[in-house]
Structure formats: C-alpha cells, structure tokens
N, C-alpha and C positions, 0 to 999 in steps of 0.2 A: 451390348450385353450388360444385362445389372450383374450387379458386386456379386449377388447370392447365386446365380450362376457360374461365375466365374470361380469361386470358392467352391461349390459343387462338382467341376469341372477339376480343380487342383487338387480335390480328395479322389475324387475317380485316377487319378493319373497317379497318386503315389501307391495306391494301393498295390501296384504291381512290386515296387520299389520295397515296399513293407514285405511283402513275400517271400522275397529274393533274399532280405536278409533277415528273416525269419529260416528260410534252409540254410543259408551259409551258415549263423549262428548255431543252430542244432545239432549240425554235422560235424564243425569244429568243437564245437563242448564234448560230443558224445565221443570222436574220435580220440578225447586229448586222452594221454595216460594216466589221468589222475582218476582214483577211485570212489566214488561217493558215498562208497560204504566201509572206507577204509581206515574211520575212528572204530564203527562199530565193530571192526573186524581182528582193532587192536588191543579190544578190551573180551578178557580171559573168562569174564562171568557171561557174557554172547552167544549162547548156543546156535548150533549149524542150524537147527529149524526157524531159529529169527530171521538170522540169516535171508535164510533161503526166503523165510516170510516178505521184507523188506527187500530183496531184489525183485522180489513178483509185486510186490505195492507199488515201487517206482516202476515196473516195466523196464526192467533191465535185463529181463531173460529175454527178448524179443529181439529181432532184427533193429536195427539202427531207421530204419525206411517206415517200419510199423508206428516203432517209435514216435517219429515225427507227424504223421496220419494221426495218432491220436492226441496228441498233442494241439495239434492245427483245430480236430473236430473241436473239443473241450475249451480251448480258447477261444473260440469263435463263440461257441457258447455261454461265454465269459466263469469261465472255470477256469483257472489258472494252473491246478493242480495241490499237489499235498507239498510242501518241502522237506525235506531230508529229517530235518526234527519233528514231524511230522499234526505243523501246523499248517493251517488252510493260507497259500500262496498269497491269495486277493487281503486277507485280514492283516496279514505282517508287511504289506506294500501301503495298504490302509492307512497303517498309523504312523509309514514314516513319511509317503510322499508329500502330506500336508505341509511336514516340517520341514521339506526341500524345498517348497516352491517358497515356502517363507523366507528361505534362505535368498535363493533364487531372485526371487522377486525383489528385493533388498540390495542384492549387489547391482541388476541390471539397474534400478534406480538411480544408486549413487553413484555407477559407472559412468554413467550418460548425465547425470547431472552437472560433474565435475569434471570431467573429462572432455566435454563439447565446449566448456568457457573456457578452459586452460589450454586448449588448441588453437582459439580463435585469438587468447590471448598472446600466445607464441607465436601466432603468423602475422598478427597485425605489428609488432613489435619484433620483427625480422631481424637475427644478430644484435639485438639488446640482450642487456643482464638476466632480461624474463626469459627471453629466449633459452638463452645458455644454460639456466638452472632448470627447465621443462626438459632440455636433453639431457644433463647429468642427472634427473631423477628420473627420470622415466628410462634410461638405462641402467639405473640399479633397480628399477620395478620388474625390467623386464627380462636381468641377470639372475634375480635371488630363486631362490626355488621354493614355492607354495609352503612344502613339506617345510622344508628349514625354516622360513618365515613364520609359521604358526607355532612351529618349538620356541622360538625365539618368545612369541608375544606369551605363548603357555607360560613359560620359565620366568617373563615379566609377570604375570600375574600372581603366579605363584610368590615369589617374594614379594609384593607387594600387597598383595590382598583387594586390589583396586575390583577384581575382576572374578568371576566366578570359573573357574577351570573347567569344567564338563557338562554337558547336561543341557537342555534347554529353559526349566525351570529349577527355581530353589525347592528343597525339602517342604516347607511351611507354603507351595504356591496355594494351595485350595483351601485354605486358611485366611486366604489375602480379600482385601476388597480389588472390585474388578480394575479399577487404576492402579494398584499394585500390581497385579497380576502382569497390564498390559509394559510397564517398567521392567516389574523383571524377563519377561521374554527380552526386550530391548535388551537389557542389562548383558544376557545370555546373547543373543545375537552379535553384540560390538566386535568383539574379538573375530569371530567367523567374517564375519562382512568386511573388518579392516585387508585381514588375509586376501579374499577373495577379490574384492575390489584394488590393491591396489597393483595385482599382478595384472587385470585387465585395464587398466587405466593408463597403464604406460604407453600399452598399443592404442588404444582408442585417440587418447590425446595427440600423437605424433600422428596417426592417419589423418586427422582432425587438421591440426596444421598443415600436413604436407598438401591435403584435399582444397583447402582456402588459399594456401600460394600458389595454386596451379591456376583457380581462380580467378585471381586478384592480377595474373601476370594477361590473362585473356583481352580480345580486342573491346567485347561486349563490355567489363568493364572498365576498360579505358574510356568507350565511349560516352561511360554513361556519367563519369568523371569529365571529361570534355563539357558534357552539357550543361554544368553547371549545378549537376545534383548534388543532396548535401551529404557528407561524407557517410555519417550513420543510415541512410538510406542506401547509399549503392552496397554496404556491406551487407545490412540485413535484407533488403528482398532481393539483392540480384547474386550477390558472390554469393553469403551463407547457405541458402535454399540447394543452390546448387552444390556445394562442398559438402551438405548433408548426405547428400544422395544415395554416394558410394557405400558411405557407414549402413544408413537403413537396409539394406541386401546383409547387410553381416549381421545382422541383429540376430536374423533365424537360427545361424551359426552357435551365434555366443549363448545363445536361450539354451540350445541342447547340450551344449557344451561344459554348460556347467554344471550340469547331472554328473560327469565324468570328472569334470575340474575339481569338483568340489569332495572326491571319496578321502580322498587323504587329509584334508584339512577337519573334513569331519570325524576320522579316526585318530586323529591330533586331539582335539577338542572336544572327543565322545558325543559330537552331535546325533542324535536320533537320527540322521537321516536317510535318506535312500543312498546315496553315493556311499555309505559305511555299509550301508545294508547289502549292497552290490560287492562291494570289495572282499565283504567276509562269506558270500554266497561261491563266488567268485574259486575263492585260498577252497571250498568247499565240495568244489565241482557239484552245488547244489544246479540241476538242471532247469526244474521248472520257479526259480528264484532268478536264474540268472536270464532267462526268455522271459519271463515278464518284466524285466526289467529293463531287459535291453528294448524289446517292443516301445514300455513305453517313452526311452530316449525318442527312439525312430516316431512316435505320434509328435513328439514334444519339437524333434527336427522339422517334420511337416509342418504341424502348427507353428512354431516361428518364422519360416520361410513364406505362410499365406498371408502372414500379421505384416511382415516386413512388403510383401508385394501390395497388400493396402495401404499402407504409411507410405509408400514410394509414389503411391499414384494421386496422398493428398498431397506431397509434399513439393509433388512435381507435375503440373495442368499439362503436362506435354506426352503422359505415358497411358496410352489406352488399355482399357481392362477390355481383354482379346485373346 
C-alpha cells in the first residue's frame, strides 16, 4: 500500500470521529445555561425587536436538532456562520489561526529540539549530577502552572522593559524594513514560546530518558556492545531510533494540544491567537465561533496523528503502512 493511500484511508476513518464530536460539541454548547444573547439583553437601549431580530439571525428560535442540521449543511459548505458580534466566523478564525500555528510551530520546534538531547543526556549519565538537575527541573517544569508562569515572565518584562508585554507586533511594525519586521515578531514570540515550551519539556525530556534506559538495559543492545561496536554507534542507530519511537505517536497529541494549551498564555500575553479567540468565544457561549474552532482542533488532532504515523514508519523500517 503507498503512503497516499494509506493517508487517504486515515482521512476516511476519522471522518466518522469528526462527526461524533461535532454532535457531542453542539448539544453540549446549545444545552449549557449560558445565554448568547445575554450582554445584549443587559443593555437598557436593546429593544425587544433586536432582540427578537438576533435570536432569528443566530437560529435560536428553532429546535436544538434543526439547529445543528444547519449548521452541519453550511459547514460543509465552508460557511462557518455569523458570530455573536456579528462578523463572518471564517474572517475572525482567518486572522488569528496564522498567528497560532506560528505559535505552535515555534514551541513544537524548541520542545523537541532541546528536550530529545537533554533526555539522551540524563540517560546516558544515569544518577550523575546531570541526571539529578534534569529531575529537579523538569519537576518544577512540570509543577508550575502555565497561567502563573507567564504572570511571572509578563511582570518580568514589565519592570524590566527587556520585553514587549502584549501583542504580536510593535506600533511602528509596517514602518519597519522587512528584517525588522521578521525580529520583532521574534522579539514578540520569546516570552509565549519560553512559557509554552518549558511546561512541555519537562515531560518530553523525562519520557526521553526513561524510553533510552529501557533501551540501553535491553539484550539487543548488550549484544551489540559485546561485538565490539563503537559506543556512539550502538547508541545512535540501535538504542536512539528505537527510544524515539514511543515520543513520535505523542507528537499528534501535543500538535492539537497546544491549540488548548496555549488559551491562557495567550490571554496572559494578549497574543492574537486562536486559543484567546476560543477562550473569550467560549466565557460568550458564542456557538458558531466555538464549532469552528473546536473542528478545527479535531483536523489539527487528525492531521498530527497521520504526521506522527509517517515519521514512525521513517523512523522505524520495521512498521508497515497497512
């Protein structure tokens, strides 16, 4: 079976998966107690025919069952709907999901960049000083809490001025030459990305190690130590490849994960992004803001999960695409 098949085959199968929680999500929004119209209903200049206008625009005079039928057609049709403030869905998703995957992208990088060496370096250095300082940090990585850690770095920057507090870009960016430009996003990213990354680094690193001493204690590589191979080769093609493994299957996890991870670091930090955009959708019982959003977690889950089952089959000659 080729790759493109088998990819074809893993979009066909989640598709049921997507539908399931497209009803579950619907039902549960539409059921909660919270009312979507219940700023406009607390402001005294509102008359009963807005009102009543604005429950018939969202489709809230209709069965909960209708509801979700037109919702289903119109998404399909990649119409997203109106949102509560009554801008088009797909345009306010537009302009922030760019600056999530930017996000996104950024942490999955430095997660896995520095997190795969400092595992390898904790296991091979078993109850050394390295060792010892990979546990005591990586259990305040994976004690603190997101939220408090990014008050913290905010409240850093703020006295210090080192750092830009909010926003993705400066005031004067479209002013800038385009190497300026590409600095200050950085500049604006550091602070989100330290947060982000170093609450998933604690876990990454310690699976990292614990996966390479399970390893390294195996017969295959004692064997291959016996033969007289040289050290840096039994660790990199025979234990590493294989200690990777386990991680690559978690990648799909942590890719979707950080859509979710990231709402509150970005309401921290007044990042543009989707995860703030969800969060404040969310406090809003905005409906067709919070289905497309959650949607597109549940693509972002697929897609990570088909990404990770490719990297697993280069990483590993032993696992057939089937």
């Amino acid at each position: 079976m080729s790759i493109w098949v088998f990819i074809f085959k893993r979009i066909m199968q989640s598709l049921p998966i997507l539908v399931m929680v497209s009803i579950v999500s619907f039902f549960l929004i539409r059921l909660s107690p919270v009312d979507p119209l219940a700023e406009l209903k607390l402001n005294p200049s509102i008359s009963k025919e807005t009102l009543e206008h604005e429950k018939q625009r969202l489709g809230l005079d209709k069965p909960v069952y209708v509801q979700y039928v037109y919702w289903a057609k119109n998404f399909i049709k990649g119409d997203m709907g109106i949102s509560t403030t009554g801008e088009k869905v797909s345009a306010k998703i537009k302009e922030r999901l760019l600056n999530t995957l930017l996000l996104s992208f950024s942490v999955l990088f430095w997660t896995w960049a520095i997190g795969i060496p400092i595992g390898v370096i904790a296991a091979l250095n078993y109850r050394s000083i390295y060792d010892r300082l990979l546990t005591l940090f990586s259990s305040i990585g994976m004690a603190i809490p997101s939220f408090f850690f990014a008050i913290l770095l905010l409240i850093f920057a703020q006295k210090t001025g080192w750092f830009p507090i909010g926003g993705l870009t400066s005031s004067s960016f479209y002013s800038m030459t385009i190497f300026e430009r590409f600095f200050d996003i950085l500049h604006h990213l550091f602070l989100p990305t330290v947060v982000l990354t170093t609450i998933s680094l604690a876990s990454l690193s310690r699976q990292m190690r614990a996966n390479l001493l399970d390893v390294l204690d195996s017969d295959y590589v004692k064997f291959a130590r016996a033969r007289g191979l040289k050290e840096n080769k039994v660790i990199i093609k025979h234990a590493l490849r294989n200690a990777v493994n386990p991680l690559v299957t978690l990648l799909g996890f942590e890719f979707a994960g950080l859509l979710s991870g990231a709402a509150l670091t970005e309401y921290v930090f007044q990042y543009p992004g989707l995860g703030r955009l969800i969060l404040e959708a969310v406090l809003k019982s905005d409906i067709n803001l919070v289905m497309a959003s959650l949607m597109i977690g549940s693509f972002m889950l697929v897609l990570g999960n088909i990404l990770a089952d490719i990297l697993l089959k280069l990483t590993d000659p032993r696992v057939k695409v089937g």
